[in-house]
Every structure is written in C-alpha cells, then in structure tokens.
C-alpha positions in Angstrom: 0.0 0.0 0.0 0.6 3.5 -0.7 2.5 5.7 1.9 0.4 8.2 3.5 0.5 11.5 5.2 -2.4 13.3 6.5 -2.8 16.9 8.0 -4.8 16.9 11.5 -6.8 19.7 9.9 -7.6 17.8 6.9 -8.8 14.9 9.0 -11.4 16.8 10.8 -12.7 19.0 7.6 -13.6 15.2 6.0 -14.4 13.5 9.6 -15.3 16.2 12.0 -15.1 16.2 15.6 -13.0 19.5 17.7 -9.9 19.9 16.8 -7.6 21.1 19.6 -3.9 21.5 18.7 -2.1 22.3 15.3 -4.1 21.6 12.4 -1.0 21.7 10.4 0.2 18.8 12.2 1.1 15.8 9.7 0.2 12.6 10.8 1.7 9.3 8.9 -0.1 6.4 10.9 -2.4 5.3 13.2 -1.5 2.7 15.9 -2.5 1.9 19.7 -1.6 4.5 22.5 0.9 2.1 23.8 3.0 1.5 20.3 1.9 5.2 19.0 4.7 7.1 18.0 5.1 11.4 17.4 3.9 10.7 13.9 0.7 8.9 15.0 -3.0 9.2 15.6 -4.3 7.4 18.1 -7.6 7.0 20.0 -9.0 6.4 23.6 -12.4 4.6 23.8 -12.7 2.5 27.0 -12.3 3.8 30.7 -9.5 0.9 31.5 -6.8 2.0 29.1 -7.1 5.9 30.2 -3.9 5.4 32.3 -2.6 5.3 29.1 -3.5 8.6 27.7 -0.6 10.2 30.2 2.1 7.8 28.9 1.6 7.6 25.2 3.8 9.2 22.6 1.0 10.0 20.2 1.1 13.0 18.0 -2.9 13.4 18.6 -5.5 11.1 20.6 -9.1 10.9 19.7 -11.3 11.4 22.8 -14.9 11.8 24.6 -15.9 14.9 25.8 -15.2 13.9 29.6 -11.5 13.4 28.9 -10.9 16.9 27.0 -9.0 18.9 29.5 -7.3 15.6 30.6 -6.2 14.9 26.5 -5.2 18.6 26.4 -2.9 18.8 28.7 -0.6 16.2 27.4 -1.0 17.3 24.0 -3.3 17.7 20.5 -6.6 15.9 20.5 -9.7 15.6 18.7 -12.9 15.8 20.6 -16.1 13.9 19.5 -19.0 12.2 21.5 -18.1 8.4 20.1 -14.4 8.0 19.7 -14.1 4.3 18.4 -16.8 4.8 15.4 -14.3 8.3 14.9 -11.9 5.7 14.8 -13.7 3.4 12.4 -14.4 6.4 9.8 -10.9 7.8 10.3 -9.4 4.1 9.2 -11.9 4.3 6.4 -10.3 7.7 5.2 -6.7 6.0 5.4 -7.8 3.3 3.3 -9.1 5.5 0.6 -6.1 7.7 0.9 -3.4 4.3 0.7 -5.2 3.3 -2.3 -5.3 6.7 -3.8 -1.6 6.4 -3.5 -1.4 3.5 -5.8 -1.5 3.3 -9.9 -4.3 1.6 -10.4 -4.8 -2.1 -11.1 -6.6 -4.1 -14.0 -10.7 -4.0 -12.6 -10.8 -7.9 -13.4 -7.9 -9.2 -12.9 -6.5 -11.9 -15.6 -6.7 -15.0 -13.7 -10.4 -14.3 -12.9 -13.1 -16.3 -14.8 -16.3 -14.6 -15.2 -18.8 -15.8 -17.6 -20.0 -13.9 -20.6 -23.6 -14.0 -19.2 -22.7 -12.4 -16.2 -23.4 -8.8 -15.5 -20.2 -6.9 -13.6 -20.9 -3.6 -12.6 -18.0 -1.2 -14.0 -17.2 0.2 -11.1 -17.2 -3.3 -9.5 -13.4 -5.2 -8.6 -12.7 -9.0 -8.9 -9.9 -10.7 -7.7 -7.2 -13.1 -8.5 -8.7 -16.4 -9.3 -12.4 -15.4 -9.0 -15.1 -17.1 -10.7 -18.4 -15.7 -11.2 -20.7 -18.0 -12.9 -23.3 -17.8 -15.6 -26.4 -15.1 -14.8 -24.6 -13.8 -11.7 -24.7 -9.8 -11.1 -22.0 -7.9 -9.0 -23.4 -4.3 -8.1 -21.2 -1.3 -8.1 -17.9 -0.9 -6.3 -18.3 -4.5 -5.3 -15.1 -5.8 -4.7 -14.3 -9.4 -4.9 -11.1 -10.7 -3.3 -9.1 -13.8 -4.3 -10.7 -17.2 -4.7 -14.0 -16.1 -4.4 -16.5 -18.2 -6.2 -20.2 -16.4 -7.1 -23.0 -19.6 -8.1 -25.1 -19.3 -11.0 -27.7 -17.0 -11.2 -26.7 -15.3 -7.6 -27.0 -11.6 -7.0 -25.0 -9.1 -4.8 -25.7 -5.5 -4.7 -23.3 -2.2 -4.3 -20.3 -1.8 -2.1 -19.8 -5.2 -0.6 -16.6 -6.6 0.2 -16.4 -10.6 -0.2 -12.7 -11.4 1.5 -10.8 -14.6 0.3 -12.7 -18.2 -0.3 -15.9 -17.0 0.0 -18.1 -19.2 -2.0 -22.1 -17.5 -2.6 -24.3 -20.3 -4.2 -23.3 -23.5 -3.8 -25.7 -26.1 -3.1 -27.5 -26.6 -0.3 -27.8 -29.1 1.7 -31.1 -30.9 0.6 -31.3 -35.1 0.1 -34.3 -37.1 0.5 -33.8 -40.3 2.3 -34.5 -43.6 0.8 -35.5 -46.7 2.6 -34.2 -50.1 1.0 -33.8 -53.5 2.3 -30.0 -52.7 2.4 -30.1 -49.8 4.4 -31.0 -46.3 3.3 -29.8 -44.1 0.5 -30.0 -40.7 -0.5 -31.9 -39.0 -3.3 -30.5 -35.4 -4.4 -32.6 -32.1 -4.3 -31.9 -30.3 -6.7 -31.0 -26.6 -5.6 -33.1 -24.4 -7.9 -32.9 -21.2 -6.2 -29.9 -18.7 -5.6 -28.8 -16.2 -3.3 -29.5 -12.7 -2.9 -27.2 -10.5 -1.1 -28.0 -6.9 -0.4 -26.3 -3.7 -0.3 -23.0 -2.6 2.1 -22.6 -6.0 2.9 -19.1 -7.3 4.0 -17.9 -11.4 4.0 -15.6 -12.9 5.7 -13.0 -15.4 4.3 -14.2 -18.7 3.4 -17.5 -18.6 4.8 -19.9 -19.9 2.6 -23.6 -19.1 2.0 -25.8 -21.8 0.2 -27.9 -21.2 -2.7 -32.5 -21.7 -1.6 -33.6 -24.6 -2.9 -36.7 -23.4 -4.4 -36.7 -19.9 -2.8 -33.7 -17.7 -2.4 -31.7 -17.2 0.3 -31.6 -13.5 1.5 -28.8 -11.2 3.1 -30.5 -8.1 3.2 -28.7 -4.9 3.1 -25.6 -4.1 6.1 -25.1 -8.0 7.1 -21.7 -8.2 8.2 -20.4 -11.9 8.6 -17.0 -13.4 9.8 -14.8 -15.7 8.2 -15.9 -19.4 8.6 -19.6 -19.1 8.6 -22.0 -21.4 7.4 -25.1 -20.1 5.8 -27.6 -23.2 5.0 -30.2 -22.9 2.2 -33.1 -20.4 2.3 -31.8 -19.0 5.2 -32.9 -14.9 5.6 -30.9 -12.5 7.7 -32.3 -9.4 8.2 -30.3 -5.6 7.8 -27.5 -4.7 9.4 -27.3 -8.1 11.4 -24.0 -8.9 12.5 -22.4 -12.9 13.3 -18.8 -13.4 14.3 -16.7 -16.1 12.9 -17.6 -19.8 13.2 -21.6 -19.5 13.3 -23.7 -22.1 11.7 -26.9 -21.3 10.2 -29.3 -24.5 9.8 -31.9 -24.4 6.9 -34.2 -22.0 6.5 -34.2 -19.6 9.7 -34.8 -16.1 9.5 -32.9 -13.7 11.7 -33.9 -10.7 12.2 -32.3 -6.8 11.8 -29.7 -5.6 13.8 -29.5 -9.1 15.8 -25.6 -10.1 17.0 -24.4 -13.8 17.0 -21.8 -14.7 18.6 -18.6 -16.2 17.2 -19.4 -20.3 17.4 -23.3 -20.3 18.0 -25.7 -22.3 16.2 -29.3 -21.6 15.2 -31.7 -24.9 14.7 -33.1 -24.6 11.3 -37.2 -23.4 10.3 -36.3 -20.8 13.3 -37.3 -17.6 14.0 -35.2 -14.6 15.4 -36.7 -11.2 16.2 -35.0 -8.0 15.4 -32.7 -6.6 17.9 -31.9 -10.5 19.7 -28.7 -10.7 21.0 -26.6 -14.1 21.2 -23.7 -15.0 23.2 -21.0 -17.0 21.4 -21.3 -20.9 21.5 -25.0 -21.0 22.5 -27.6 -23.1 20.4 -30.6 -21.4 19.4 -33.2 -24.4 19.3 -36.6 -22.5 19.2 -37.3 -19.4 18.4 -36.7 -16.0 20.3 -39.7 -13.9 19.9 -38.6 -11.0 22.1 -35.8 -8.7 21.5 -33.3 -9.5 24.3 -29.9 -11.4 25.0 -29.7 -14.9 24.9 -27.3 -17.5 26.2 -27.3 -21.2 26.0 -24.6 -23.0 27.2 -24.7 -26.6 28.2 -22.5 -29.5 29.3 -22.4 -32.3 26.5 -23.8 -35.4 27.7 -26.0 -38.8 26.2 -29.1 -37.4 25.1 -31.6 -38.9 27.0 -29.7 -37.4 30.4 -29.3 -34.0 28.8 -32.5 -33.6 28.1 -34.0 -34.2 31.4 -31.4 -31.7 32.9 -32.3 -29.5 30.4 -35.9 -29.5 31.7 -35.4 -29.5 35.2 -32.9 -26.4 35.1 -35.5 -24.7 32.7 -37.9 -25.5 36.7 -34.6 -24.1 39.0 -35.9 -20.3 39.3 -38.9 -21.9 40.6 -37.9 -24.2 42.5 -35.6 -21.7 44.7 -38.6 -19.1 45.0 -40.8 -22.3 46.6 -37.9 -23.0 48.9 -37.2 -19.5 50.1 -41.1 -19.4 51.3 -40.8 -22.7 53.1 -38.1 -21.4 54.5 -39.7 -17.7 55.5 -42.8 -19.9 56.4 -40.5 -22.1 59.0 -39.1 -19.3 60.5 -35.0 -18.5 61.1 -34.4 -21.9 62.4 -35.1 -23.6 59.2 -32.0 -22.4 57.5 -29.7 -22.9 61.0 -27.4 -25.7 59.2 -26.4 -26.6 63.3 -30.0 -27.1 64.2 -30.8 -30.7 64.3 -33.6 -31.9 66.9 -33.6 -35.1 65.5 
C-alpha cells in the first residue's frame, strides 16, 4: 500500500469532531496509544486503558468529551461524542487515501473467470482467481477478493466486500432419504434457487452461504459476517445483522435486523429470530426468540436422553428456589440454621 500523510486539519474538515492543537500537524499512521509514535494518531475509547493517555507518545488522541482537558494537557486531540466509530471512519479515510496512492490495477484481474452472461458492474473489482458464474450480477464498487466463487444466477448489490474463499451459491444441503432393504440411500434435491445479497454487505474469508432450494436465500442490506460461517439454504438474515466467525446457520431460519451472534453459536433450522436479539458465542438457538433481548445457552455435553432431562429440570430451578425460600420464610430463622438438628 501507498504511503500516507495526512494533515490533523484535513482529517477533521472530511471526519469532523474539535480539533484542539495544530491543524498543520502531519500525521503518517495510526497505531494503539501504547505502540503510538510522534507521527501517529491514536484513539482512547474505553475507561480501563485511560492510564494510558498520560504515557503515550501519540502526535494526537481521539477522545470523549469527559477526557478533553485531561487529553489537552498532554498534548493535540480531537474531541467527538463516540471516539471508536471516529476511529472506524478515520481508518476508512486512510484506506481510501493508501489506495489513492497506488496506480491503479486491471478492474478484473487476468486469472479471474467470469462468464459472458454475467453482468459486472464497471465500477465493481474482482480478484485473482475469482469465478463468477453464468447469470450472476455484482453491483457497483463491489469488490471481490481472491478465490471467491459467485454460483449461478446469484446476485450481490453495491459496495460489498467478499474477502478470500468465499463461495455465494453453492448447493445446499437438501437429500431425500430412501429406505431399502439394504439400508437407506439418499436422493439429491436439486438446488433451484440462488442467493441474494444486499447492499453494504461485507464477507468474511471462506465462509460460505448456500444457494435456496426453491426460494432464495436473502442477506439483506448491512449484514456483516466473519470468516468461517456457514449459511444453509433459504436462510434470511435481516439488515444490518452482524455474526462473528464460526456460526452455523441451519436451513431456513430467519434472523432478524440488527441481531448479533456470537462467534461459534448455532441456530436450529425453520427458526425464528426477532430484530434486535442478541446471542452470546457458542450458545444453540433451538426455538425461536420472539422478544428482543440477549440470549445465552450453554450446556455440558452429555447422552441425550440425560441432557434432556437436565435440560428440563434447570429450565424449573428459578422456581424451584422461589418455593424453597417461602418454606423457609414460612418455617421461620431456624429452618436455615445448618447446626440445628432436633432429631
């Protein structure tokens, strides 16, 4: 990437935010407050790392309003009500500028294979090694990294970002069993739907989302999704949901908008997730969350017979504990007397 150098007054005329200090001030990176150099921008968003904002060498530290006179008196800052999306927009800005900085590359690269009946917006990049099939459509200033593979007849709108190994359309899961003499067998569905991925959506390497298999399966517009994700067939995932890495996705659910899943959680397929519900990492959704709210499910593997008896007797503990306690209130202070045994 290109080398670049930003002014602290430039920064704010694009970004905003106060600027207090020299707006002539060049800044060449942007790093931590513990590694940040006199050339760098850094940024101070959580309470527990403010012991850092006397120590670091920082040229200029983004801050919250509470911590202005504290940031001025070490040095330049910039003051704005939400410092880490600052942060997020600012990294934004360096990208643009580090590619700006660059001659420009070939928009389809010459090891990509990209069928004649597909439709790539001009605007639109695709990788090294990329294949987009027959019927696909890539909206504008899509970009396509390396090895990413878009199925037949699959669509993804403007200004997404598909990183490495991502593979959009393959088949999904779908096989009818057979029952023989010999055992069973397995007769193929065939996958006749596609996917259809929204706008400002963002992939993460080598996850893969299936193509419906009458129906398509729907990202709608903001998704942003980890590496390593599984997406099953006619799945729908509403806007702006986010799911870190290692999430599976069984068969046609449909999350909601701006839900979170957590990185290693599964979700039961034919489920239902409202907007807004929040799930922690390596809990299995198996029925469906109505309410907005967050979730956990965490449970100790056992045979499945025993775990699903403890399963239903810790769903009765909350209960159970409330009766107790009014035994207990009912039997008066010497019920709970651990040394008071008439017997």
């Amino acid at each position: 990437m290109g080398h670049v150098v930003l002014r602290l007054g430039a920064i704010v005329e694009q970004l905003g935010g106060e600027l207090l200090g020299d707006a002539q001030l060049e800044i060449e990176s942007l790093a931590p407050l513990e590694s940040a150099d006199i050339r760098a921008l850094s940024f101070l968003s959580s309470a527990k790392y403010r012991s850092q904002l006397t120590t670091t060498r920082a040229a200029c530290v983004v801050v919250a309003p509470a911590l202005r006179d504290e940031a001025l008196a070490r040095g330049a800052c910039i003051v704005t009500p939400d410092p880490y999306v600052y942060f997020a927009r600012l990294t934004q800005l360096w990208q643009r500028a580090r590619k700006a900085a660059l001659p420009a590359g070939p928009r389809i690269h010459p090891s990509a294979v990209v069928d004649a009946l597909a439709e790539v917006d001009s605007s639109a990049v695709i990788g090294p090694l990329c294949v987009v099939e027959r019927g696909a459509k890539i909206g504008a200033h899509t970009w396509l990294k390396s090895r990413v593979t878009v199925g037949e007849d699959c669509v993804i709108g403007a200004r997404c970002i598909l990183h490495s190994g991502v593979v959009i359309g393959a088949d999904g899961f779908g096989f009818a069993p057979v029952r023989a003499e010999d055992g069973t067998c397995w007769e193929k569905i065939e996958q006749l739907g596609a996917v259809r991925i929204g706008d400002d959506v963002e992939i993460g390497a080598n996850t893969c989302i299936d193509r419906g298999a009458l129906a398509d399966t729907v990202i709608e517009d903001g998704v942003k999704l980890d590496n390593l994700i599984q997406i099953a067939h006619n799945v729908r995932v509403g806007r702006n949901t986010a799911m870190a890495a290692c999430v599976g996705v069984a068969g046609s659910a449909v999350i909601g908008a701006n839900c979170t899943i957590g990185g290693g959680a599964g979700i039961a397929g034919h489920l239902t997730l409202a907007d807004n519900v929040h799930v922690s990492a390596f809990s299995l959704v198996s029925r469906s969350l109505h309410k907005p709210g967050h979730y956990t499910g965490v449970f100790p593997l056992d045979d499945n017979a025993s775990w699903e008896k403890n399963a239903a007797t810790l769903k009765q503990l909350a209960g159970l504990r409330e009766r107790l306690r009014a035994l207990e209130k009912a039997r008066g202070p010497e019920s709970s007397d651990p040394t008071n045994d008439k017997n």
